[in-house]
C-alpha positions, -999 to +999 in steps of 0.1 A: -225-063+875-252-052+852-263-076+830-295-059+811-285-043+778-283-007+783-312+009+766-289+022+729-279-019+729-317-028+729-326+003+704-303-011+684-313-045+684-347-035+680-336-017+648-321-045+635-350-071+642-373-045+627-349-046+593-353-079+597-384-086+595-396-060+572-371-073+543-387-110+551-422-097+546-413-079+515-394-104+493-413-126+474-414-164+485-404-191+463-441-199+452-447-158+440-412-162+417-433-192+398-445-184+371-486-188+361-496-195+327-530-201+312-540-220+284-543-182+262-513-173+274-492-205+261-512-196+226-500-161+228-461-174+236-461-199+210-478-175+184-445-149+191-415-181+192-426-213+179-400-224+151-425-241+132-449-211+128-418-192+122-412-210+091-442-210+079-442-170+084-409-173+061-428-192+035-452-167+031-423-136+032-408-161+002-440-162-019-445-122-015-411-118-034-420-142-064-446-121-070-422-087-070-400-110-089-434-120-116-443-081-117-406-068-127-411-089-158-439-071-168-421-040-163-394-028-189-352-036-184-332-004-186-292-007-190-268+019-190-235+012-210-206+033-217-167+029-226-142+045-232-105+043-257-076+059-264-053+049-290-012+048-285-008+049-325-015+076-346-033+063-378-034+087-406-040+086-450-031+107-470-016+133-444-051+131-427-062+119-397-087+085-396-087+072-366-090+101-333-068+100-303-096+088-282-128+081-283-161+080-259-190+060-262-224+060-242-259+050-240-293+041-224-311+013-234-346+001-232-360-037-235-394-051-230-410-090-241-439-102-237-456-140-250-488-133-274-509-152-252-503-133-220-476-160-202-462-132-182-496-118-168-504-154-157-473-156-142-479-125-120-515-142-111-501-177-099-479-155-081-505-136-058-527-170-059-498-184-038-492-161-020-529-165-002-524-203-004-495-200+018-511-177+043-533-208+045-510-232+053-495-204+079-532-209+094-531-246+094-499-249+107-505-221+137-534-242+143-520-274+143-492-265+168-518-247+193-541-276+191-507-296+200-505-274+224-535-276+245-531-315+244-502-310+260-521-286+284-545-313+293-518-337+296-502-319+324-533-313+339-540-347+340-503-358+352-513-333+381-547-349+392-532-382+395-503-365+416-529-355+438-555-388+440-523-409+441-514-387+476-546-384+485-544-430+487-519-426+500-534-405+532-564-429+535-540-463+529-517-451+563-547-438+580-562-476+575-526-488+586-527-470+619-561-482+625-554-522+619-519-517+636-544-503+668-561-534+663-531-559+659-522-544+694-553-550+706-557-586+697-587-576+677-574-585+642-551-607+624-519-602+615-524-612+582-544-577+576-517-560+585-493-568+559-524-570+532-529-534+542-489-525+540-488-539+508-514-521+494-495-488+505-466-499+494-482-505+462-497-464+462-464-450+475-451-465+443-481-453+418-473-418+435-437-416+422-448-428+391-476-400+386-450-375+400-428-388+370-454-389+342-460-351+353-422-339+350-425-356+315-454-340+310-447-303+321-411-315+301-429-321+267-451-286+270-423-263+280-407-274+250-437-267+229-439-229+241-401-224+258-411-221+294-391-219+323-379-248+339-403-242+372-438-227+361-480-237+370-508-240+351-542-225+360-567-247+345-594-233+321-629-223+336-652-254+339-675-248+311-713-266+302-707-302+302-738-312+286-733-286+253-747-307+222-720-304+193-744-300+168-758-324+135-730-344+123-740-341+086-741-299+090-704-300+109-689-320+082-704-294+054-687-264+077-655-284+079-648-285+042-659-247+042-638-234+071-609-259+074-575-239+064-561-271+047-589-271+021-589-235+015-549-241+006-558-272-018-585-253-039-561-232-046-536-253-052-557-268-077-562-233-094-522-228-096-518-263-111-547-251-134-526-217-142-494-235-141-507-251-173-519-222-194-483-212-181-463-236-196-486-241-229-476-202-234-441-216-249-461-228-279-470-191-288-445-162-305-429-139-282-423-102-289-397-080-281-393-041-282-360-025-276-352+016-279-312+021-280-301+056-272-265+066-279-235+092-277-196+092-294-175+118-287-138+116-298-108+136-290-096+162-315-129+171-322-117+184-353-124+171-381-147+141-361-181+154-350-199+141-319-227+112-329-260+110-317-286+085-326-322+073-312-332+035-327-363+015-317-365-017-327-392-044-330-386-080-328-406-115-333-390-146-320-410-181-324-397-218-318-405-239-346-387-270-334-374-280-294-370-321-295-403-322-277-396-299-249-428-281-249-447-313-250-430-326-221-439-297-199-471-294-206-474-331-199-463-323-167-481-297-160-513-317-163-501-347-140-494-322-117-533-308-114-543-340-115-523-346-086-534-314-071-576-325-075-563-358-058-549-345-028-582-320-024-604-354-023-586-371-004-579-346+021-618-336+022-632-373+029-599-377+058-612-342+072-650-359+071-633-389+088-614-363+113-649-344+123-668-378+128-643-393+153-644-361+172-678-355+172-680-393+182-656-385+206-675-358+224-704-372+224-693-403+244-675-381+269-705-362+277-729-393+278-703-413+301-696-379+326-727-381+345-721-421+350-685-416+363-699-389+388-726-412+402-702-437+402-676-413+422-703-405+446-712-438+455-674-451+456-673-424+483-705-437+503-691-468+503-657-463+514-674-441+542-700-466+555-670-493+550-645-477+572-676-472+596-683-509+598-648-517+601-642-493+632-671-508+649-655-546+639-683-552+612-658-554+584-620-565+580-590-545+562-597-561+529-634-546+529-617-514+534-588-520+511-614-529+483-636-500+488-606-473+485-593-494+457-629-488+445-626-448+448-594-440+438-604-457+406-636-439+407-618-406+410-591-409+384-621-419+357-637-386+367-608-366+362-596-383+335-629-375+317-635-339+328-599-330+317-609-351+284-639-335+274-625-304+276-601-314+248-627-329+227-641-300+227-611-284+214-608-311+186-636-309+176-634-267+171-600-281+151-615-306+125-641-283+121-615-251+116-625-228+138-600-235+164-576-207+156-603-183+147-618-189+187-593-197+205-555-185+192-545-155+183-531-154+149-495-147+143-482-113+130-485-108+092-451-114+079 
């Protein structure tokens, strides 16, 4: 009996390997479906859906109509009426006819007012002031919710170097293990070092699910920033100059209270209280009031009633001599509310002075402590090496070597915890001084 495939069988299976293989090859693996996002690329997202930017965007839409709203009073009202009767009773004297059958009545009229002291054209002007001040706090906000961003950024970044250091312990901790267990066997070592070492792993296993855990909260608290997927990676910024100077602290406070948004927004809040004043102080002046009244009768017989036509313009003068101190009132608010106004400017200008020192103080630190936490990662390394080489050649126990890779790990989170750290200072430092959004994120669509 023949038992080789005959040679259609094997073209076919062939075939189908072929099929096979060829649909493996070309669909995507797991890690290709991921998503990669940079740093520009959550601005760019968040720009388009964050809610909060969105409302702000809505804020300034609003402030666009109050000043439509503030220019159709300067413009004139014009009203159409019109109506029409019919009568069911006949009225008549002496054999004539006095009231018609029925009658139509129509017309156009035309109303303007204005204050004396031009209330309505300060109106209009504290309308278009607020309409920049709100495309100010649009920039402040946009910028505060990036800069929230890239700390978040930063923290998953973070969250994923301790993954990696925690694993990496891990690796050198069962390595050390294996090499005291080799020992133990061999007589050459107590046994006490064996469950010193053991606990020590047992003690990185654990930090490793807690770093695994603080980076799930982590890539948890950014995806909700920007409304990523629930699987996605980072790709970490381009290592820039670590040793960049930030600059005279007394010249980057001056460009703060020039550049920052929130300033910008509180001078002119301070002009609009200023207007809002004049505004209400208006009420104490006259107002004037022009009307034009164009109108049409026609009644039905037309005999013996003729149609009417008349054209009126009228002029009118309206002044409040007495309102139980209304006017008083307002204007007294008005003031407290500019004072208020030049309060909140100085106290936001020496909190942004405050906000630029402790970054710069920040970044300065940073920089100075970098190059110590790299000497101090290099050495860590030398001495775990010439450690674990002393212990191999029974010069130095387990708790020698325990120490030294309790001394590196330690050594390496400081070092990543500080590069990852200086980048963001660098970033807060761009935000208190208010060119954050201008460098970095893209600003969102005018609304």
């Amino acid at each position: 009996m023949n038992i080789l495939p005959s040679n259609s069988g094997l073209r076919t299976r062939v075939a189908v390997l072929a099929t096979i293989v060829t649909v493996m090859m070309a669909a995507p693996t797991a890690a290709d479906t991921v998503p990669h996002y940079r740093l520009s690329d959550l601005y760019r997202r968040a720009v388009e859906s964050a809610e909060q930017i969105q409302q702000a965007r809505e804020a300034v839409f609003i402030t666009r109509q109050t000043k439509d709203q503030a220019l159709s009073v300067l413009q004139p009202s014009v009203t159409a009426f019109g109506d029409a009767t019919r009568y069911t009773r006949k009225k008549t004297f002496m054999d004539s006819r006095i009231r018609p059958e029925s009658e139509v009545n129509w017309g156009v009229r035309m109303d303007q007012s204005f204050t004396l002291n031009g209330k309505e054209l300060i109106a209009y002007q504290i309308a278009k002031t607020d309409i920049e001040r709100s495309e100010y706090d649009l920039d402040a906000a946009t910028e505060a919710y990036l800069f929230q961003i890239a700390s978040a950024f930063y923290d998953v970044l973070k969250a994923e170097e301790a993954v990696a250091i925690s694993q990496a312990n891990v690796q050198r901790l069962e390595t050390q293990v294996n090499s005291v267990r080799t020992r133990l066997n061999l007589e050459e070592v107590a046994k006490t070092e064996l469950f010193r070492t053991n606990a020590e792993l047992s003690g990185a296993k654990r930090d490793v699910i807690v770093a695994q855990n603080l980076l799930r909260l982590a890539k948890a608290v950014l995806a909700r920033l920007v409304d990523l997927p629930e699987t996605y990676t980072l790709l970490p910024p381009p290592v820039g100059d670590e040793s960049v100077a930030p600059g005279d602290l007394e010249t980057l406070k001056l460009r703060a209270l020039d550049n920052r948004a929130e300033m910008k927004a509180l001078n002119l809040s301070v002009d609009l209280a200023r207007d809002e004043v004049r505004f209400t102080r208006g009420d104490y002046w006259p107002s004037v009031g022009v009307s034009g009244i164009y109108a049409n009768s026609d009644a039905t017989p037309a005999e013996p009633y003729e149609p009417l036509e008349s054209l009126s313009v009228g002029v009118n003068l309206t002044f409040q001599i007495y309102d139980g101190g209304l006017r008083r009132a307002n204007v007294a608010q008005a003031n407290a509310r500019l004072r208020q106004a030049e309060q909140a400017k100085r106290d936001t200008a020496r909190a942004i002075i405050v906000e630029v020192e402790r970054a710069y103080l920040n970044l300065s630190t940073r920089q100075s402590t970098l190059t110590a936490l790299k000497d101090q990662l290099r050495f860590a390394r030398e001495n775990y090496t010439a450690v674990e080489r002393q212990f191999n050649f029974g010069l130095a126990n387990s708790v020698d070597v325990v120490d030294a890779n309790t001394l590196l790990t330690t050594a390496e989170r400081q070092l990543a915890d500080a590069r990852l750290s200086l980048a963001l200072s660098r970033l807060e430092l761009e935000r208190a001084l208010g060119t954050f959004l201008v460098t970095h994120g893209p600003k969102p669509p005018t609304p």
